[in-house]
C-alpha positions as MATLAB code, in Angstrom:
seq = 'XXXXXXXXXXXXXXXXXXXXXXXXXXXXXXXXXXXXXXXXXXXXXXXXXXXXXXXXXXXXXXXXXXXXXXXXXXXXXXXXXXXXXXXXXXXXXXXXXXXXXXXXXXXXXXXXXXXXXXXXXXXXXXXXXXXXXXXXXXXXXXXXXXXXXXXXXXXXXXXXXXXXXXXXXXXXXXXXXXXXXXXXXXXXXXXXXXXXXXXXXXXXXXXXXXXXXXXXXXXXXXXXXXXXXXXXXXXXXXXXXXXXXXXXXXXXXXXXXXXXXXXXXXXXXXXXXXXXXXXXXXXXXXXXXXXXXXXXXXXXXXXXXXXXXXXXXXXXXXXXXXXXXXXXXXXXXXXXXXXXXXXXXXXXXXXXXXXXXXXXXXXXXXXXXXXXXXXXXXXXXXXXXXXXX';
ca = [
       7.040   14.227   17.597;
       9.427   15.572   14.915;
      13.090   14.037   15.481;
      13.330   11.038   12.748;
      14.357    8.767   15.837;
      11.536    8.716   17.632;
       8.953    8.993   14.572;
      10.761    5.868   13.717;
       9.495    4.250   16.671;
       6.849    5.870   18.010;
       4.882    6.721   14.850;
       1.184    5.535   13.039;
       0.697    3.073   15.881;
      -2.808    2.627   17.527;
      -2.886    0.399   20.420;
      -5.971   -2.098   20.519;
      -8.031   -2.486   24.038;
      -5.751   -5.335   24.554;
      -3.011   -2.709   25.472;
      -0.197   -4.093   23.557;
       3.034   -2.709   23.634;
       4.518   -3.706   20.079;
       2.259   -3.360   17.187;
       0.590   -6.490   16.185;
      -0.126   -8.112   12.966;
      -3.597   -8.256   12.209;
      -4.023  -11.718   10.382;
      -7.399  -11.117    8.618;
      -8.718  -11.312    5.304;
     -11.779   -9.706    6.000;
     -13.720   -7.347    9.036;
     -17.150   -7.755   10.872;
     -19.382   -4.842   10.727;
     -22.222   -3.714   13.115;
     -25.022   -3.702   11.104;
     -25.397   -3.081    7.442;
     -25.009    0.693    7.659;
     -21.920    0.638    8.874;
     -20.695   -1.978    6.043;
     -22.352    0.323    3.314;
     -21.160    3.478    4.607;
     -17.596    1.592    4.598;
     -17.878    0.333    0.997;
     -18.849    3.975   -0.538;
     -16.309    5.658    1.567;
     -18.694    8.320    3.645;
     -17.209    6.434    6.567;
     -13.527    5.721    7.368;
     -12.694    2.023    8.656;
     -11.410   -1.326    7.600;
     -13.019   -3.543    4.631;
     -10.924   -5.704    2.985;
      -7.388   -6.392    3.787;
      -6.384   -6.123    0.016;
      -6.544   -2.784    0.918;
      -7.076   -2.061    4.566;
      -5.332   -3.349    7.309;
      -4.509   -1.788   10.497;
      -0.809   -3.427   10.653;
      -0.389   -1.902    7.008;
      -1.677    1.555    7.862;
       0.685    1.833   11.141;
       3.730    1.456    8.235;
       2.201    3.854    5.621;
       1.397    6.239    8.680;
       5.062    5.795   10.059;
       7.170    6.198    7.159;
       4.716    8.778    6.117;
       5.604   10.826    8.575;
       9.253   10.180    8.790;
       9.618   10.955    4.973;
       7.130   14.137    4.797;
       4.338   13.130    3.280;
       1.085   13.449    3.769;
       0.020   10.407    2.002;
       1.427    6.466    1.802;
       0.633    3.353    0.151;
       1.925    0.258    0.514;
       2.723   -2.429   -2.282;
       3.680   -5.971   -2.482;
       7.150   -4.625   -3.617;
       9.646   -1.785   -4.625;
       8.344   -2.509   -9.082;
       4.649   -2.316   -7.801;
       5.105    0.821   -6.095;
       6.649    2.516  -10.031;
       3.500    0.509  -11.194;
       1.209    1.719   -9.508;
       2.812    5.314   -9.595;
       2.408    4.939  -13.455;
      -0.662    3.632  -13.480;
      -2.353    6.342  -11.260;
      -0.370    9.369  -13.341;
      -0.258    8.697  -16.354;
      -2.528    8.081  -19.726;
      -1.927    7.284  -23.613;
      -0.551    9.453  -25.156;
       1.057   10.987  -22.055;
       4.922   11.670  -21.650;
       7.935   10.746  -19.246;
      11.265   11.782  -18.933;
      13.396    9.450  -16.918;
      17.138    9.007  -16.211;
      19.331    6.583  -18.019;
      20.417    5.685  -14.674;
      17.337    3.857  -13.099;
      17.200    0.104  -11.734;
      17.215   -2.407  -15.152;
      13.585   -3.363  -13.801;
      12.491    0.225  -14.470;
      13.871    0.415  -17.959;
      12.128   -2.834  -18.385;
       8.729   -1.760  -17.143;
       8.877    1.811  -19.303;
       9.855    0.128  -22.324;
       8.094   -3.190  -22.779;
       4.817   -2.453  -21.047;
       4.583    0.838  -20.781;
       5.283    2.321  -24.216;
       2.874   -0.228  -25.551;
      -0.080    1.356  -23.513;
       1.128    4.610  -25.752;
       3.100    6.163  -23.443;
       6.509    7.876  -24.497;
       9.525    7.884  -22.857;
      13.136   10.073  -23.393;
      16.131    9.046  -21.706;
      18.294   11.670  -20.248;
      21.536   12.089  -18.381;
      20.812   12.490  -14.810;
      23.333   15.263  -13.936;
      22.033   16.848  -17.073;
      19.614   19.585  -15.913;
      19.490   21.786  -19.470;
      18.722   17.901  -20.999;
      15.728   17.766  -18.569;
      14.538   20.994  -19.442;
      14.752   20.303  -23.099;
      13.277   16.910  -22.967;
       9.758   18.605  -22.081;
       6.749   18.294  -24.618;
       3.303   19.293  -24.184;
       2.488   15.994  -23.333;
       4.887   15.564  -20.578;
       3.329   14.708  -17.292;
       6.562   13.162  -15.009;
       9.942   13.572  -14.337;
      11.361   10.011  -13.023;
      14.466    9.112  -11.086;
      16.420    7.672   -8.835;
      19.391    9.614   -6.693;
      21.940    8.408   -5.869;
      21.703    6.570   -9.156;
      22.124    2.293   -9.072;
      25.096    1.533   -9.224;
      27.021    4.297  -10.255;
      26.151    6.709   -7.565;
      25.194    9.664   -9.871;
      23.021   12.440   -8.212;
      20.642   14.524   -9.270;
      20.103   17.831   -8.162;
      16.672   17.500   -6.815;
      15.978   21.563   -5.953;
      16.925   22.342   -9.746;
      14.842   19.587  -11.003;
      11.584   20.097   -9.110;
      12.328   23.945   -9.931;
      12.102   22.622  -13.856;
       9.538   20.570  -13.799;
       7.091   22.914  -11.759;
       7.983   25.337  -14.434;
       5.747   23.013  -16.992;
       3.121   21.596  -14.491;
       5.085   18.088  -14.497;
       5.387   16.026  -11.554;
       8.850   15.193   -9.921;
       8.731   11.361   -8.999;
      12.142   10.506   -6.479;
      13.527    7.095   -5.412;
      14.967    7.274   -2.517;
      15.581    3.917   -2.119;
      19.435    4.176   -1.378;
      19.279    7.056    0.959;
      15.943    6.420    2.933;
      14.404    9.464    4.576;
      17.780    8.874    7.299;
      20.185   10.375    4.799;
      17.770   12.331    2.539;
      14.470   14.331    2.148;
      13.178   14.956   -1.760;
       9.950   16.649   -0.217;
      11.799   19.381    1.085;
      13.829   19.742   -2.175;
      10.746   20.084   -4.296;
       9.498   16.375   -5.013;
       5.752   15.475   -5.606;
       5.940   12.097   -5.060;
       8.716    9.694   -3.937;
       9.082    6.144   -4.225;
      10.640    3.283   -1.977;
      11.756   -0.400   -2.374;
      10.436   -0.993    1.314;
      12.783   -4.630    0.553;
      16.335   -2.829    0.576;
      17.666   -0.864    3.544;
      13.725   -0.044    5.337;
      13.801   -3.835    6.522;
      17.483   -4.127    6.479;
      17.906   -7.673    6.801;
      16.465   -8.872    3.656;
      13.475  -10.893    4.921;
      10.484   -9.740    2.920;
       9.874   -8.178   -0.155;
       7.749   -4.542   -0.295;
       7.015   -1.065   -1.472;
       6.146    2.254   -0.858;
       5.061    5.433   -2.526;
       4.467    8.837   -1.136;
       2.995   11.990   -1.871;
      -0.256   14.275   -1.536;
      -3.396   13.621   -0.250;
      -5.090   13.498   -3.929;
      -2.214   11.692   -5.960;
      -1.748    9.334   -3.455;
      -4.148    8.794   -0.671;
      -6.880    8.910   -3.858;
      -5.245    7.523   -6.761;
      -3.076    5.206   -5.895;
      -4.686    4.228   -3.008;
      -7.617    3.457   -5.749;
      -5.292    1.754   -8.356;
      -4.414   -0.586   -4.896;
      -7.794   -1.276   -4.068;
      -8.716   -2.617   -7.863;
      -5.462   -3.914   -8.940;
      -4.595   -5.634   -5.598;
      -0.563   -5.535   -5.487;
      -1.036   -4.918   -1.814;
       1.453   -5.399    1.161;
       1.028   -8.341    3.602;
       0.304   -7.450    6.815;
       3.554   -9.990    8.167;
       5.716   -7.890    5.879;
       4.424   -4.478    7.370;
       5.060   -5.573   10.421;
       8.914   -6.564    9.393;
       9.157   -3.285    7.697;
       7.957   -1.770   10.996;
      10.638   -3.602   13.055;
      13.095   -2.267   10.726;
      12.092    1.532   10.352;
      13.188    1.106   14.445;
      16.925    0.865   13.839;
      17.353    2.266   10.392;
      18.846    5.808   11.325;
      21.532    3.533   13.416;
      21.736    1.712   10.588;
      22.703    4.012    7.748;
      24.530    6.137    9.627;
      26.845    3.131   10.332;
      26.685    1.520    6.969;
      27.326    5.108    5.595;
      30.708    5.512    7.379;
      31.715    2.051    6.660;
      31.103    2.194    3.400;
      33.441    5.357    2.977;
      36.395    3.667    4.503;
      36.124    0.552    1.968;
      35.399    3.287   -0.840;
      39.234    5.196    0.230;
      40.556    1.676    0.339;
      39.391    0.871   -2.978;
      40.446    4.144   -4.403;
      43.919    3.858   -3.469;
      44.233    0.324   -4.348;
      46.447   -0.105   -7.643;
      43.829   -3.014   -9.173;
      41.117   -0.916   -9.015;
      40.108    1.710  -12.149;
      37.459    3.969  -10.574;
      35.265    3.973   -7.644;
      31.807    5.223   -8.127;
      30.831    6.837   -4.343;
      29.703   10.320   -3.510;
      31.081    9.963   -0.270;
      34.447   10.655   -2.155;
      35.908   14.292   -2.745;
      37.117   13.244   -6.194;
      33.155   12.531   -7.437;
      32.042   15.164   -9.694;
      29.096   16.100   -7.546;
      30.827   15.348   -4.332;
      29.363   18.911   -2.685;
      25.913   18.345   -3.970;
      25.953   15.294   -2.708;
      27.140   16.384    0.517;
      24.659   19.316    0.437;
      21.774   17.709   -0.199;
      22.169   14.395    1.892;
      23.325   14.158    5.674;
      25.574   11.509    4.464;
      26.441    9.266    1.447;
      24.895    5.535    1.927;
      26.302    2.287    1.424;
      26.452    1.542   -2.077;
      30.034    1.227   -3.310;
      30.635    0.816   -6.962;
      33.722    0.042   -8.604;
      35.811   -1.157  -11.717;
      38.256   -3.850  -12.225;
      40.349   -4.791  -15.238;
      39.497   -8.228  -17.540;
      36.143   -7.180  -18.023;
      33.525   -9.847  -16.727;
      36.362  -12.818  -16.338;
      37.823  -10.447  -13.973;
      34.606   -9.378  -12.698;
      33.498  -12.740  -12.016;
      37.033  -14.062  -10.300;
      36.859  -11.382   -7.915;
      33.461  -12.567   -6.849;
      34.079  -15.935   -6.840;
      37.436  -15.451   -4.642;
      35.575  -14.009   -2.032;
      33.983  -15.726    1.129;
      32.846  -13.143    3.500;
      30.278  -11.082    1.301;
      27.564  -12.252   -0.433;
      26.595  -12.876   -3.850;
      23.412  -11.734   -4.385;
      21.549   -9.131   -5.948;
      19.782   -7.688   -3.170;
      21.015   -4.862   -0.935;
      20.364   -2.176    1.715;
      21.078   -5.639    4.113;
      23.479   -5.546    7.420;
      25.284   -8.377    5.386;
      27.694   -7.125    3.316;
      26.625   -8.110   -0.490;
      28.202   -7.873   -4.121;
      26.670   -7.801   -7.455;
      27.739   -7.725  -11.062;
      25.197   -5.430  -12.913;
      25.532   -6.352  -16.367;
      24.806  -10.085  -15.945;
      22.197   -9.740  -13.367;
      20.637   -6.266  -12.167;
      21.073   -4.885  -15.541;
      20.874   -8.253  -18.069;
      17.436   -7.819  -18.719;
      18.104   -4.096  -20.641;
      20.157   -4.334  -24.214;
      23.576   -3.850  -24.148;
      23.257   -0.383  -25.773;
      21.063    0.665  -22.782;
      24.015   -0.662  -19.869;
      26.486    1.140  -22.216;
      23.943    4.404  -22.193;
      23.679    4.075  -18.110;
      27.484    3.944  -18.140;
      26.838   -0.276  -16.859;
      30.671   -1.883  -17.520;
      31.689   -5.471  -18.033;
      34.186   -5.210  -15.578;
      31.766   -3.412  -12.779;
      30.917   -4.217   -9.170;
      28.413   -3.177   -6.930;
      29.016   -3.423   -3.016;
      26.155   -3.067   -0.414;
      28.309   -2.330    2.397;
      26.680   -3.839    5.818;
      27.553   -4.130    9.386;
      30.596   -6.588    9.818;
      34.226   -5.079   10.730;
      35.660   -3.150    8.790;
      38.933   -5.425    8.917;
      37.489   -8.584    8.078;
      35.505   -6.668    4.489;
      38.775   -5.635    3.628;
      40.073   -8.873    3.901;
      37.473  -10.719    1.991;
      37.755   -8.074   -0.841;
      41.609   -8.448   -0.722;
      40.938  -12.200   -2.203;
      39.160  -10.757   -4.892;
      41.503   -8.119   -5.794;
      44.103  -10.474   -5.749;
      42.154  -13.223   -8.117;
      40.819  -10.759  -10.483;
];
């Protein structure tokens, strides 16, 4: 098997003696062993099988094997959600004393994580410009051990030229970390652009219908199926089985799905662009982004995050939202129902002003997840808002 398509639905499943044709969920806390060499050999690893389901569970595995194979990797662990996966990343990588250089444009979360919890366990952190190459390079100290960030960029749909980057990093011995959380392994590969290890908010478009919250991160047998499988196994952020098993359902449809949400969400980006109330719109998908033909280079299309600025600041921010009664205000996305978002008072509130200002977050900003209703009836919704803000 090597088309995405049928990895997607074929992939990492074992079928029990029970013949079942859909995977099941294994609802178990715990496994029976043999004897009591088989449970020894289990707990010091000279034997492969399941022990605990804080970290092994056969529902689980069939997701980590599955998107494992449909991103590149040779490894995958699973965590209780898209943060726990950069946790755990962290956690397994890095030291005091040690160094990262991360985008300014990451998820407010991330920011969050690096700078109140992380730089107080003495690691350091410089902030860079995503597009920036010659600031990556220059960033580098001895101590420098990752390269972190997210492309497309949330919200403003900045990308990062992932060949260049791993090609800079490798230079130094420092590990490339990629989200691909907006693009998915349907619209994007960072393994074969040079990444070490790639992250994913299993909660956004991998389920697709926003019913459970999870994580993912991928890489090398060593990195990953040793040291953050380890960090899982003592620190216990784990996936539920139930959620695998959603995740699993939704790895099914999600090449159908982006590939639809990705030409949707170009239409309502044009619209935008040409309508007189709106300043910019932030989409790849657009020949008038700056980095329109890496974009189109490096991913097989451009996802369905639309971002875009009104006038009035947040009162007009906040009247388009509330004029609208189609889409749905909430912070989540990657969902077939259409959602909007207003960074700087929630995605982004929890970072200081000066940081949204540095990740280029404005007042007057929206962020669209575009999903799977008609085009006509979006367009109509958004109208209202235009119209009220």
């Amino acid at each position: 098997m090597t088309q995405l398509s049928t990895l997607a639905v074929r992939a990492g499943q074992v079928r029990t003696q029970e013949g079942e044709h859909c995977e099941p969920i294994f609802t178990t806390s715990s496994y029976v062993f043999r004897n009591a060499a088989e449970a020894a050999a289990r707990f010091d690893e000279t034997e492969k099988g399941n022990i605990y389901s804080r970290f092994t569970n056969p529902t689980v595995r069939c997701f980590e094997e599955r998107l494992a194979a449909m991103e590149g990797g040779a490894s995958c662990v699973a965590t209780s959600s898209g943060m726990a996966a950069i946790l755990a990343t962290c956690m397994s990588v890095l030291k005091a004393g040690d160094h990262i250089v991360c985008s300014e444009s990451v998820f407010g979360s991330t920011i969050a994580l690096i700078n109140r919890y992380l730089l107080k366990f003495g690691v350091e952190v410089t902030y860079v410009r995503l597009d920036d190459n010659d600031a990556w390079r220059e960033a580098i100290k001895p101590n420098t051990r990752m390269f972190y960030l997210e492309t497309p960029s949330n919200p403003l749909s900045v990308i990062a030229d992932i060949r260049a980057l791993a090609d800079i990093a490798h230079e130094r011995g420092v590990l490339l970390v990629v989200d691909n959380c907006f693009c998915t392994p349907a619209l994007q590969k960072p393994f074969e652009l040079g990444a070490d290890l790639v992250i994913h908010s299993a909660t956004k478009f991998l389920d697709g219908q926003g019913r459970c919250i999870g994580g993912a991160v991928l890489g090398d047998a060593q990195i990953v199926g040793k040291d953050v499988f380890g960090f899982i196994r003592t620190a216990g952020p784990s996936m539920s089985p139930f959620n695998a098993w959603v995740f699993l359902k939704g790895l099914e449809t999600l090449e159908l799905r982006m590939r639809a949400q990705s030409a949707a969400a170009l239409d309502i980006a044009q619209w935008l662009e040409a309508h007189p109330k709106v300043r910019k719109v932030h989409y790849a998908g657009l020949t008038s982004h700056p980095q329109y033909a890496l974009a189109k280079r490096q991913q097989s299309a451009f996802g369905s995050i639309v971002t875009f600025e009104i006038e009035n600041a947040r009162a007009g921010a906040w009247s388009f939202i509330d004029a609208t009664r189609l889409v749905s205000i909430t912070a989540n996305l990657g969902d077939v129902k259409t959602t909007i978002t207003h960074p700087a008072t929630t995605t982004h509130s929890r970072i200081t002003a000066q940081e949204r200002e540095r990740a280029g977050i404005t007042e007057g900003m929206l962020r669209l997840s575009i999903g799977l209703e008609a085009l006509e009836d979006l367009k109509e919704d958004l109208a209202k808002g235009l119209a009220a803000a």
